[in-house]
C-alpha positions in Angstrom: 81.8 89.0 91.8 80.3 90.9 88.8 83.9 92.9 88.5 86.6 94.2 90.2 89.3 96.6 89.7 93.0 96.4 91.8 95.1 98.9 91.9 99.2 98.3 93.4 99.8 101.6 94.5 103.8 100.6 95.5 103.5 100.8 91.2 102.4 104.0 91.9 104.8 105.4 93.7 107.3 103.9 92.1 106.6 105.2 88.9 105.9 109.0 90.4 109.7 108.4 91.4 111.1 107.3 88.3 109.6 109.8 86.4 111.1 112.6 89.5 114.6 111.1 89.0 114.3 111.7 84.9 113.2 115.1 85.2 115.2 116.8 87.6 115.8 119.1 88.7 112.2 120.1 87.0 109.9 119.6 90.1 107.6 116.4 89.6 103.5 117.0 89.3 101.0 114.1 89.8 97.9 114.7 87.6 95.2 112.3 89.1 92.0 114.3 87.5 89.1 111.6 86.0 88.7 110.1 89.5 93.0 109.1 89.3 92.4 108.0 85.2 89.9 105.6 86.8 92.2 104.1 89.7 90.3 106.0 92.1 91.0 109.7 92.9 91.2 109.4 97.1 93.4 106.5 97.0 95.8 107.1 94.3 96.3 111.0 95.5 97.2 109.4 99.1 99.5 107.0 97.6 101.2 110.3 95.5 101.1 113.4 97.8 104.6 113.1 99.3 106.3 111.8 96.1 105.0 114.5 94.0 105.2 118.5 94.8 101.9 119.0 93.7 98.8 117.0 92.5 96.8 118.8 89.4 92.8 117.6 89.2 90.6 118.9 86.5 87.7 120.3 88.9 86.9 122.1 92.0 84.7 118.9 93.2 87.6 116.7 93.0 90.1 119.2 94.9 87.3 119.9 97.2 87.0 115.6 97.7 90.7 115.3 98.2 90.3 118.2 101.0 87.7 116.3 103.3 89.5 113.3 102.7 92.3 115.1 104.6 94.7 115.8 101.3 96.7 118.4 102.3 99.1 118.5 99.5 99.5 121.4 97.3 96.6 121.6 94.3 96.2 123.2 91.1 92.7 122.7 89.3 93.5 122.5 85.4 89.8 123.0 84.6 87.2 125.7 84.9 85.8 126.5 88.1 82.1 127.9 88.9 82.6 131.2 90.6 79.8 130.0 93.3 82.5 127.5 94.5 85.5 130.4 94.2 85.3 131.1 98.1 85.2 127.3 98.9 88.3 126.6 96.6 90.1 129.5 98.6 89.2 128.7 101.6 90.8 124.9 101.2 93.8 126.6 100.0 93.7 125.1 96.5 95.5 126.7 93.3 93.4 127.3 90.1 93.9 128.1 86.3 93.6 132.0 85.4 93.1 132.1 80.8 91.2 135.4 80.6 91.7 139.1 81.8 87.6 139.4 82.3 85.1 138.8 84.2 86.5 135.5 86.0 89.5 137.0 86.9 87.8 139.7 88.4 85.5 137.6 90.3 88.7 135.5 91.6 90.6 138.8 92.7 87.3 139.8 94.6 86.9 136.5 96.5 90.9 137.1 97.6 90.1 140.1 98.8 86.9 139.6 100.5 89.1 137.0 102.3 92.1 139.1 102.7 94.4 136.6 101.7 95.7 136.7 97.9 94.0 133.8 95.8 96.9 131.4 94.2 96.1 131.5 90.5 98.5 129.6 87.2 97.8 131.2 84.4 97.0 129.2 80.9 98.7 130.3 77.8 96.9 128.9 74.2 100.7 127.9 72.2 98.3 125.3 69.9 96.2 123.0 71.6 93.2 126.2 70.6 91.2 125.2 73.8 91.8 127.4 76.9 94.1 129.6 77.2 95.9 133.2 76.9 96.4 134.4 73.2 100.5 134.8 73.3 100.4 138.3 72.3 98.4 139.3 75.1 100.0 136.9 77.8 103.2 140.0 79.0 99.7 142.3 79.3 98.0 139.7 81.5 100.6 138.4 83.4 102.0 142.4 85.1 97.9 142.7 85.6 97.5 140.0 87.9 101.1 140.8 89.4 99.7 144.0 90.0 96.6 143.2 91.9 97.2 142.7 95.3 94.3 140.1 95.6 95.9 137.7 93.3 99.4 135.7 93.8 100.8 134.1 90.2 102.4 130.5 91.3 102.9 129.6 88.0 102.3 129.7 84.6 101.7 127.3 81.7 100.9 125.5 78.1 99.4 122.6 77.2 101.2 120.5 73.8 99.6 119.3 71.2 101.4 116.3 69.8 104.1 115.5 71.6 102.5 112.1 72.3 102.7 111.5 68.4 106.3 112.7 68.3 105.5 115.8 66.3 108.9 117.6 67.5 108.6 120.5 64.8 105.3 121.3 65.7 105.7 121.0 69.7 108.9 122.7 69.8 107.4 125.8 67.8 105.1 125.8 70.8 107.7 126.0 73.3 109.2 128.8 71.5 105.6 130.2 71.2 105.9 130.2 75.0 109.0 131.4 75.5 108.0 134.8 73.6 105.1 135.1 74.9 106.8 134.9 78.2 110.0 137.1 77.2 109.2 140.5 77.9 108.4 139.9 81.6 110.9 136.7 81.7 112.9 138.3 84.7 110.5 139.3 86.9 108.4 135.8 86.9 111.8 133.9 87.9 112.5 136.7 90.5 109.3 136.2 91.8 109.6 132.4 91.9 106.8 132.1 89.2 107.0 128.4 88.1 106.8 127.5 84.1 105.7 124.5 82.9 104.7 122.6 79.5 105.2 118.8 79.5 103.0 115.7 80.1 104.3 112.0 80.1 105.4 112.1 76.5 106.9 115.3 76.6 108.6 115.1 79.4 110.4 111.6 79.1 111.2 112.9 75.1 111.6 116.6 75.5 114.3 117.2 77.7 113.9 121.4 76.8 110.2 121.2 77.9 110.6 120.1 81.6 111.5 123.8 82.4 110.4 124.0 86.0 107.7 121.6 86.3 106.5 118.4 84.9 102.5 117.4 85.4 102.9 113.7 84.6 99.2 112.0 84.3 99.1 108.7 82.5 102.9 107.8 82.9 101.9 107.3 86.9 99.4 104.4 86.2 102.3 102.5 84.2 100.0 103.5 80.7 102.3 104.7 77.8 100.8 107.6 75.8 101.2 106.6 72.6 102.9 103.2 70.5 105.2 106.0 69.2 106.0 107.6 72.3 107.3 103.8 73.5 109.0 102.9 71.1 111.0 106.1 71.0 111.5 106.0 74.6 113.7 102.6 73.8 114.2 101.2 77.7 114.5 104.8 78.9 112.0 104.1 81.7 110.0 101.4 82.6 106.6 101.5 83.6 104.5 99.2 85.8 101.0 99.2 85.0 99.0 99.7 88.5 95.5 98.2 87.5 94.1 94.6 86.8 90.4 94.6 85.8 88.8 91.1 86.3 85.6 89.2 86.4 84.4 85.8 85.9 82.5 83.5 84.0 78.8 82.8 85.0 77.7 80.0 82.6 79.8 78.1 80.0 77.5 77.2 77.2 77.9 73.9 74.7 76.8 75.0 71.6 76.8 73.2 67.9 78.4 74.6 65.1 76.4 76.8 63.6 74.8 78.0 66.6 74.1 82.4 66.6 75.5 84.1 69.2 74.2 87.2 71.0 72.0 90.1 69.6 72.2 90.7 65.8 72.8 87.2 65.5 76.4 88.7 63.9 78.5 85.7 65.3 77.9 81.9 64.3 79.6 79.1 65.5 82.0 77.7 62.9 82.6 74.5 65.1 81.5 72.7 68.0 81.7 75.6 70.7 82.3 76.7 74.5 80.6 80.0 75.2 81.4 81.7 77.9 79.2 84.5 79.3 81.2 87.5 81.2 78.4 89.6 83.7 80.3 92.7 82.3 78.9 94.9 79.1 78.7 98.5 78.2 77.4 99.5 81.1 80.4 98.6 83.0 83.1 99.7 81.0 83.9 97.2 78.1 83.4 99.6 75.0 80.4 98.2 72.7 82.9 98.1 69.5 84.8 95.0 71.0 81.8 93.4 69.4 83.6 90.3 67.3 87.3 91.8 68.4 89.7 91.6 70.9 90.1 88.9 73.5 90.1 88.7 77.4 91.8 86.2 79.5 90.8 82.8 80.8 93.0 80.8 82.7 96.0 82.7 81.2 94.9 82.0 77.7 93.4 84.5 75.4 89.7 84.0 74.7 88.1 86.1 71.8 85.0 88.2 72.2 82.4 87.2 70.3 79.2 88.3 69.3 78.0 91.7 70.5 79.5 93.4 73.2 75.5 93.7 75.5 75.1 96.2 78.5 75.5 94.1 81.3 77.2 90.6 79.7 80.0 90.0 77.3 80.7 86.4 75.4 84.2 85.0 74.9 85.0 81.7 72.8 86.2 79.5 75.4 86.7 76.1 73.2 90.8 76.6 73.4 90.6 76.8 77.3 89.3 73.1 78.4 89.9 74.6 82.3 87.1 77.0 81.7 84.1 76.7 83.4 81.2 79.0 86.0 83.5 81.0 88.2 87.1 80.7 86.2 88.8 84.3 86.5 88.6 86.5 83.7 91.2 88.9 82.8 90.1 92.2 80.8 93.1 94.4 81.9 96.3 93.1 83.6 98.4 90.0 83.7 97.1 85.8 84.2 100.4 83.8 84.6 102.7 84.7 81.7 99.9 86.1 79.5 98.6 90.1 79.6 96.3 92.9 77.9 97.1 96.1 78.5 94.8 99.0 78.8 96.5 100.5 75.3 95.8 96.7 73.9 92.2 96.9 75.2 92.1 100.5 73.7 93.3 100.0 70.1 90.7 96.8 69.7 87.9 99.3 70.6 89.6 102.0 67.9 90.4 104.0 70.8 93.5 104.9 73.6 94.0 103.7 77.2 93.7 106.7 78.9 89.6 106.4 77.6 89.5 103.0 78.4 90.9 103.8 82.4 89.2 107.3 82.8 85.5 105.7 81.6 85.7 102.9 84.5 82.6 103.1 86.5 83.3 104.1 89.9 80.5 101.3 91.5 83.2 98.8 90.1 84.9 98.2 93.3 88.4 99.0 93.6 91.2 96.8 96.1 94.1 98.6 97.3 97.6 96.9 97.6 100.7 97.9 97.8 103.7 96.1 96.2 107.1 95.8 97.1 110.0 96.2 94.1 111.0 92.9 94.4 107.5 91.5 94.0 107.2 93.8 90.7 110.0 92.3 89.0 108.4 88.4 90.3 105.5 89.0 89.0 107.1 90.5 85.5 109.8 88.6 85.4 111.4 91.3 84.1 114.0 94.3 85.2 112.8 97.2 87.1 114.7 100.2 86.8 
């Protein structure tokens, strides 16, 4: 085994429906873009589709992949869309994201009617993020011209927040009231018309109860990945989250080395004593970010073993002299939990100077992935802690 990647999706599920309990009765939304934030997108969409009302991907490809796998769960593609694939997206009866009043929306209300069936659209509004979206001044104008073309059907519309993740409440509340005006002058109609609003992510919705509105597109809440240090720590016990991946590998050779002894490329680590060196078939190239060069740790027989040296393409070294049990083929823990010892992917993330969600989204998809499924009572075994 050079890696491998398992993924509970009972944690899965059971997350999707904590988070559904908190929010309503805001409607829950499964985002599962990045091939599922690296769990795989097929699997972890099947795992989701009837605990969520909709699942949100960032691409045509991937709704169009969840539609020959046999999704049929309501979609909404966040991203931009080629207009060559417009007809195929229609066709599969998938939702996508409307931010201008040009050419693409014209090209979208042509393939509805070439099709004679009205092409679902959410519409974008910029409150902050300055990325895609509607200017707020122009949103009431935009909104009544796609309500007035026939060849169009507005399920919903939407902003994205800036900093909630960071707990920046001054700044993310002026962008729900940013919404809220640019929405005001044609508020009435859009709830006649069943038009759904919706702001938060994980953070937001779990510490902004006025941001749920009618919708919540929860992404790395599901995989049991907190947003932010702040954003747990302010959430105090609120909810808890079971991570849904472990990322292992093993030990190919366990080196006896003298003190003194250089280690890997660079030559940047030497042995201060009388050493075990352990060699990981893992590296760049697989996922483990090149900075955890000298930093960070991974597991070995439930003990944490540092990384040492550089971090190569294909092979990582760890400092195995604490773990006497360590030897060719002893499990190796990167992500996830050995006995009473675990990293998590936030751990991982801030050793490489960088988040979880990177760390999860950049997994290779050749790593193979496992499937499980977890009962409750097996989660709170194997944590030894409450669920709730």
């Amino acid at each position: 085994m050079i890696a491998e990647l398992r993924v509970d999706t009972g944690a899965l599920r059971r997350n999707a429906a904590r988070f559904a309990a908190l929010v309503a009765p805001a409607r829950l939304g499964a985002v599962v873009k990045a091939n599922g934030y690296g769990h795989g997108l097929v699997p972890v969409a099947r795992a989701l589709e009837d605990v969520a009302a909709r699942l949100m991907v960032y691409s045509g490809d991937e709704a169009l992949a969840l539609r020959a796998a046999g999704n049929s769960a309501e979609l909404l593609v966040l991203g931009p869309v080629e207009p060559a694939s417009l007809a195929a997206l229609h066709q599969a009866n998938v939702a996508i994201t409307l931010w201008d009043e040009g050419a693409f929306a014209r090209d979208i209300a042509r393939v509805g009617a070439a099709l004679g069936r009205p092409y679902d659209v959410h519409a974008k509004v910029d409150t902050g993020v300055t990325r895609l979206g509607l200017e707020p001044a122009r949103t009431a104008t935009a909104l009544e011209a796609y309500g007035r073309d026939p060849a169009l059907r507005l399920r919903g519309v939407y902003t994205h927040l800036a900093a909630a993740e960071e707990l920046e409440s001054q700044f993310t509340l002026q962008q729900l009231a940013t919404f809220e005006a640019a929405l005001a002058p044609i508020d009435a109609e859009l709830r006649t018309r069943g038009v759904l609003r919706h702001a938060a992510a994980t953070a937001a919705a779990m510490l902004f109860p006025k941001l749920r509105l009618d919708f919540v597109r929860i992404g790395i809440g599901l995989y049991g990945i907190w947003p932010s240090p702040e954003t747990e720590a302010a959430a105090n016990g609120m909810l808890e989250l079971e991570p849904a991946l472990s990322w292992t590998s093993e030990l190919v050779v366990v080196r006896e080395v003298e003190a003194g002894r250089s280690i890997g490329y660079g030559c940047t680590f030497r042995t201060a004593r009388p050493s075990r060196i352990g060699v990981v078939p893992i590296g760049y190239a697989e996922g483990v970010p090149r900075a955890l060069s000298n930093r960070g740790a991974m597991l070995v027989n439930g003990r944490r073993a540092p990384i040492v040296g550089r971090v190569c393409m294909n092979m990582t070294f760890l400092d195995v002299t604490d773990v006497p049990q360590a030897q060719p083929g002893s499990r190796v823990t990167l992500v996830g939990r050995d006995g009473t010892t675990s990293i998590s992917a936030n751990e991982f993330g801030e050793w490489a100077d960088t988040i979880g969600y990177e760390i999860v989204a950049r997994l290779p998809e050749a790593i193979p992935r496992r499937y499980f499924t977890s009962s409750d009572s097996a989660a709170r075994a194997s944590t030894g802690a409450s669920v709730t």
